[in-house]
C-alpha positions in Angstrom: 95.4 24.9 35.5 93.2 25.9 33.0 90.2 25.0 35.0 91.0 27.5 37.5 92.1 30.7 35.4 88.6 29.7 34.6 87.1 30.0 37.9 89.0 32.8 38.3 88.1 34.6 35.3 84.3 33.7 36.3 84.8 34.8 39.8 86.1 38.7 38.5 83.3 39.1 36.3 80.9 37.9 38.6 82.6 40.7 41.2 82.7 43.4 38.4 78.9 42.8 37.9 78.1 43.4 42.0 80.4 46.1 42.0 78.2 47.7 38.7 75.3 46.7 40.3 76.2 48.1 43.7 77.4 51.3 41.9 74.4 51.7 40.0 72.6 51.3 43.2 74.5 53.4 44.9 74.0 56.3 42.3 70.0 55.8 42.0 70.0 56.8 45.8 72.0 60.0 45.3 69.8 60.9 42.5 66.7 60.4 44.3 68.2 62.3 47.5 69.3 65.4 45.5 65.5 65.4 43.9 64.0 65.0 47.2 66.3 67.6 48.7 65.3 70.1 45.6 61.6 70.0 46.4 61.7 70.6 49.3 60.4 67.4 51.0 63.2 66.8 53.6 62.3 70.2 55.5 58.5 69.3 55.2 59.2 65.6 56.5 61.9 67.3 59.3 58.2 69.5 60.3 56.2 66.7 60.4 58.2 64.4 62.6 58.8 67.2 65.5 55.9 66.9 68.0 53.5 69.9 68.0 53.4 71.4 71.5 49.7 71.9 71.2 48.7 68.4 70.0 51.1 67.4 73.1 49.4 69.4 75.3 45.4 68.8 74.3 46.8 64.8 74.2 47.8 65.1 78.0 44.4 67.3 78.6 42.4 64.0 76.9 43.8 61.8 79.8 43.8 64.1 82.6 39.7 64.5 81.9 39.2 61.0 80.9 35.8 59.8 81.5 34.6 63.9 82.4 32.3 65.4 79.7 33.4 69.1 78.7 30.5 71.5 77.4 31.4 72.2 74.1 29.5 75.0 73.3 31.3 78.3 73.5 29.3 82.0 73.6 31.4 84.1 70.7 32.1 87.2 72.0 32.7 89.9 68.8 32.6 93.2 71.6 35.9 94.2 70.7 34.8 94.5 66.9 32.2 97.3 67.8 34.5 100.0 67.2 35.5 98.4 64.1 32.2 98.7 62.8 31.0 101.7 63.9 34.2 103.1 62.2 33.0 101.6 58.6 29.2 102.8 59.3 30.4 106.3 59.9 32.9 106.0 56.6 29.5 104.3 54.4 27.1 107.1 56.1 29.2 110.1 55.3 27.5 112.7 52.8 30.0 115.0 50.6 29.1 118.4 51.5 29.5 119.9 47.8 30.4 123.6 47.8 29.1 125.7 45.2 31.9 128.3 43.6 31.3 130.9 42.2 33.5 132.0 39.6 34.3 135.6 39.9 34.7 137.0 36.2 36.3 140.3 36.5 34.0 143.5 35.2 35.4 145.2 31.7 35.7 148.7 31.4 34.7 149.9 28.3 
């Protein structure tokens, strides 16, 4: 009888330890989700894994030209900045007309 209280006794404790172990466990994966949470990584993460339409789209544009050789070169077109500029070439050519005053002291009668 003694042998088995024995067993027993060794069987609880060997429980208690998985159950600390488990718990302890357990809590080290809380604390490292709250952390993770708190900077900020799960909505970065969340971005990440969403497909970007325009990676989706230039992916489908790969296989559609497959084996077709694109000309890369592209002509930069800056017309619609001319206004823009001549706007700040009028502002750095303006002169500052200065007026001359003259102050008009009145005459003393003596």
């Amino acid at each position: 009888m003694a042998r088995n209280k024995e067993f027993i006794d060794l069987k609880a404790t060997s429980s208690k330890n998985l159950l600390r172990q488990f718990e302890a466990k357990r809590q080290r994966i809380v604390n490292e989700r709250k952390q993770y949470v708190m900077q900020g990584a799960a909505r970065n993460d969340k971005e990440e894994t969403m497909p970007r339409l325009d990676v989706v789209e230039s992916q489908k544009e790969l296989s559609a030209t497959k084996g077709v050789k694109k000309c890369t070169s592209k002509k930069l077109d800056f017309t619609h900045l001319q206004s823009t500029l001549s706007t700040i070439n009028k502002r750095m050519n303006f002169t500052h007309e200065t007026l001359e005053v003259q102050p008009s002291i009145p005459e003393r009668i003596t």
